[in-house]
C-alpha positions in Angstrom: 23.1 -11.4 13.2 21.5 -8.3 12.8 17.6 -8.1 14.6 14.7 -7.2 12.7 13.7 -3.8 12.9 10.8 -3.0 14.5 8.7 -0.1 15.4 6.4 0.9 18.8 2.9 1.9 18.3 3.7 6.1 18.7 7.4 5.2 15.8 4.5 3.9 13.5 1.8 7.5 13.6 5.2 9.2 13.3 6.0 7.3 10.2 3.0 7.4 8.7 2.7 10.8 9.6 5.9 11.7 7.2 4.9 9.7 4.6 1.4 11.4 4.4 3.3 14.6 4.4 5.9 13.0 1.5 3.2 11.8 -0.9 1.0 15.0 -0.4 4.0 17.2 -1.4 4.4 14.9 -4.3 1.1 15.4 -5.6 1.6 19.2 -5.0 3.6 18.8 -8.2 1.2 16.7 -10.7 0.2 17.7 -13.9 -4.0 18.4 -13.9 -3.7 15.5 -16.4 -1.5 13.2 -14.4 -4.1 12.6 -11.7 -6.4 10.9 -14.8 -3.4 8.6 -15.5 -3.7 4.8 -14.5 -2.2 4.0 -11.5 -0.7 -0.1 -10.6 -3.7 -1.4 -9.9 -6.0 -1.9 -13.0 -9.0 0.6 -13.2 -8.0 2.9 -10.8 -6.7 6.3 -11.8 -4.3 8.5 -9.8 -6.8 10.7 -8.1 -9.0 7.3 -6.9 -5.9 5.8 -5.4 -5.7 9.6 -3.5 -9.2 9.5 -2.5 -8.8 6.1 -1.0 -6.2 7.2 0.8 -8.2 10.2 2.2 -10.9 8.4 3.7 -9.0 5.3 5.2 -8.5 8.6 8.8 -12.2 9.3 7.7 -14.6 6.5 7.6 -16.6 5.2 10.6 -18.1 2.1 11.5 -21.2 2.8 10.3 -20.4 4.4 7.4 -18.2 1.4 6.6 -21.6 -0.9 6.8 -23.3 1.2 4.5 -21.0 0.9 2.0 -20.4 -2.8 2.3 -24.6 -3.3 1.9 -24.6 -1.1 -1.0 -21.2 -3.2 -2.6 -23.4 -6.2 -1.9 -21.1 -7.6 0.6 -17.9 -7.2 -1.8 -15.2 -5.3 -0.2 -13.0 -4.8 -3.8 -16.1 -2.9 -5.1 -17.1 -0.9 -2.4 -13.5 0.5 -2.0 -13.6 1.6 -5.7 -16.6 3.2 -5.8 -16.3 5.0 -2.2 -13.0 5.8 -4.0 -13.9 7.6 -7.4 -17.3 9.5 -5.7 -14.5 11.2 -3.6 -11.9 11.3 -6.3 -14.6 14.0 -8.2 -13.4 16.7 -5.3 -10.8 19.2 -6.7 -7.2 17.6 -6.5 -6.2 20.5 -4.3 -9.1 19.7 -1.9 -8.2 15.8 -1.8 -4.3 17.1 -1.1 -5.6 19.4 1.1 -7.3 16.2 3.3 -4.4 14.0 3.2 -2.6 17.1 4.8 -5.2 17.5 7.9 -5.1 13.5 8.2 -1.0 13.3 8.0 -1.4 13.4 12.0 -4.6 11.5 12.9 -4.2 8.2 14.5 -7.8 7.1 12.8 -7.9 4.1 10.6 -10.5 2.1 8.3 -12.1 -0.3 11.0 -11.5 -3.4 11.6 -7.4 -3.3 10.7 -5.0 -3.0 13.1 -2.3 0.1 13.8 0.4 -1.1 11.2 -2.3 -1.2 8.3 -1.8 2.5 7.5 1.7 2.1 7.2 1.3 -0.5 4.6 -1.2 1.5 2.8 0.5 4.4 2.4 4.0 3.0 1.5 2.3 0.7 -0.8 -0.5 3.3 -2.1 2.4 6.0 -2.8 4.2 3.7 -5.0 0.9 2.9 -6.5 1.3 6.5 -8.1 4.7 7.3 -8.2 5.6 4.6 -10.2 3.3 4.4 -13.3 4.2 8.5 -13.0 7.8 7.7 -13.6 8.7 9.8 -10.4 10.6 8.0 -7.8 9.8 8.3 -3.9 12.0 5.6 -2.2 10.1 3.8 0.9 12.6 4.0 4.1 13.7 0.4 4.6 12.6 0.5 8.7 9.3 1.8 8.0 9.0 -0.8 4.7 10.2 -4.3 7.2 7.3 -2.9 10.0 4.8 -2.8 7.5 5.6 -6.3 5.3 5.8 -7.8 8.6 2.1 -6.7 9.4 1.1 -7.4 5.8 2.3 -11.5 6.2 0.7 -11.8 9.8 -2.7 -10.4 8.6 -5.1 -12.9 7.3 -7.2 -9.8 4.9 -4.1 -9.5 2.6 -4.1 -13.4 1.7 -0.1 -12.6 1.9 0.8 -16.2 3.2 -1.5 -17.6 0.0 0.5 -15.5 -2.8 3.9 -16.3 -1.4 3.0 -20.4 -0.5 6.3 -22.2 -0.8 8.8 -19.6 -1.5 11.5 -17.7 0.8 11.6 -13.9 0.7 14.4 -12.6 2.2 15.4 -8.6 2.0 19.0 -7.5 1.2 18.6 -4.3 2.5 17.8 -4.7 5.8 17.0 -7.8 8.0 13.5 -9.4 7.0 13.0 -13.1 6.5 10.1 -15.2 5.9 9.0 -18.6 4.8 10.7 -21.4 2.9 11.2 -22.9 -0.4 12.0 -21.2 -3.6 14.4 -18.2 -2.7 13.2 -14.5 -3.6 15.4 -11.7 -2.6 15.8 -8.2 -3.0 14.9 -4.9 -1.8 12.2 -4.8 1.1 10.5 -2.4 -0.7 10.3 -4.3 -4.0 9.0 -7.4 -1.2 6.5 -4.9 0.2 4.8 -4.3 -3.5 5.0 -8.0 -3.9 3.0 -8.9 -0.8 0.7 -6.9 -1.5 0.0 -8.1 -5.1 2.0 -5.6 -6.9 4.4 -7.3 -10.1 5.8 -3.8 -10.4 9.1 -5.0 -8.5 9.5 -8.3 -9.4 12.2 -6.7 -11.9 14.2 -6.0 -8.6 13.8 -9.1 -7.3 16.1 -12.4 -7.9 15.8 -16.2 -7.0 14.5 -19.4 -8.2 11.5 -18.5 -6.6 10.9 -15.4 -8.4 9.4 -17.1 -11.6 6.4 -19.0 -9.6 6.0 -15.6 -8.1 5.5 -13.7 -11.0 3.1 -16.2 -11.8 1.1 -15.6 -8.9 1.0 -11.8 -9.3 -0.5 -11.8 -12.9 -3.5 -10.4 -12.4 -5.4 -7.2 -11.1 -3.9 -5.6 -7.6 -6.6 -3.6 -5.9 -5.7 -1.0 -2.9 
């Protein structure tokens, strides 16, 4: 039986490196109206998504509990507001930011070094897809990061997907038991992190009581 990929620490920057680099020349391409279209997630438009994005290499500690006071301790609000004040930069400006972070090894406090994997896999579909363009996550780099998404408490992963088995046909990722769900890793990637958009990919008695679990907002 085939292992499950995995990734060292220095694998990880480089892959989130290129995928910076991959969604950046992506937006090169967007219409100006295109950046005020909805993204996955419920409120957020295409150019929010981009600024959170941004500042995950930028914020600091402090900066981080400023934010959280003025939220009023809720972490869903204070990302979307930090979000859409940055979002009012020019779209070249916020492309021109996710360029200069593609290399930095920063990331949000508090989360650990496959987080901005996840993110940006996850956050790139978040455009791409309501956009109707396609930007395929590489199925290595997709396992690493839903492996880091089900061990990490924040993401309530292990909650959404109680009961079921999700197993990837594309490469070798398995985890849980119960109800089967299989299919792509990527379409498992969007799933674990609260994303219906792939259910359609996705087969298995268990999909059904998944689909259930997923109807409702997903927030970056």
């Amino acid at each position: 039986m085939t292992a499950e990929p995995t990734l060292g620490r220095l694998e990880v920057r480089f892959a989130v490196h290129r995928e910076r680099l991959r969604l950046a020349a992506m937006l090169d391409e967007l219409a100006p109206e295109e950046w005020d279209q909805q993204s996955l997630c419920p409120g957020w438009r295409v150019r929010d998504v981009v600024a959170h994005t941004v500042l995950g290499p930028q914020t600091t500690i402090g900066e981080l509990m400023i934010e959280f006071a003025r939220a009023r301790g809720d972490v869903h609000r204070m990302s979307l507001d930090t979000a859409r004040r940055r979002a009012e930069a020019p779209t070249a400006i916020l492309v021109a930011e996710l360029r200069a972070a593609a290399d930095s090894d920063r990331r949000v406090p508090f989360t650990t070094a496959r987080d901005p994997l996840a993110g940006i896999l996850v956050h790139t579909q978040d455009i791409a897809i309501p956009l109707h363009r396609t930007l395929p996550m590489p199925v290595v780099d997709a396992a690493v990061a839903a492996a880091g998404m089900w061990q990490n408490p924040f993401y309530a992963t292990r909650r959404r997907v109680r009961g079921l088995r999700l197993a990837a046909t594309d490469v070798t990722w398995v985890r849980g038991g119960g109800g089967l769900v299989q299919g792509p890793i990527e379409a498992i990637l969007l799933a674990l992190a609260g994303r219906p958009a792939g259910l359609r990919r996705l087969t298995g008695p268990g999909v059904a009581i998944l689909a259930e679990r997923l109807d409702g907002p997903c927030r970056p």
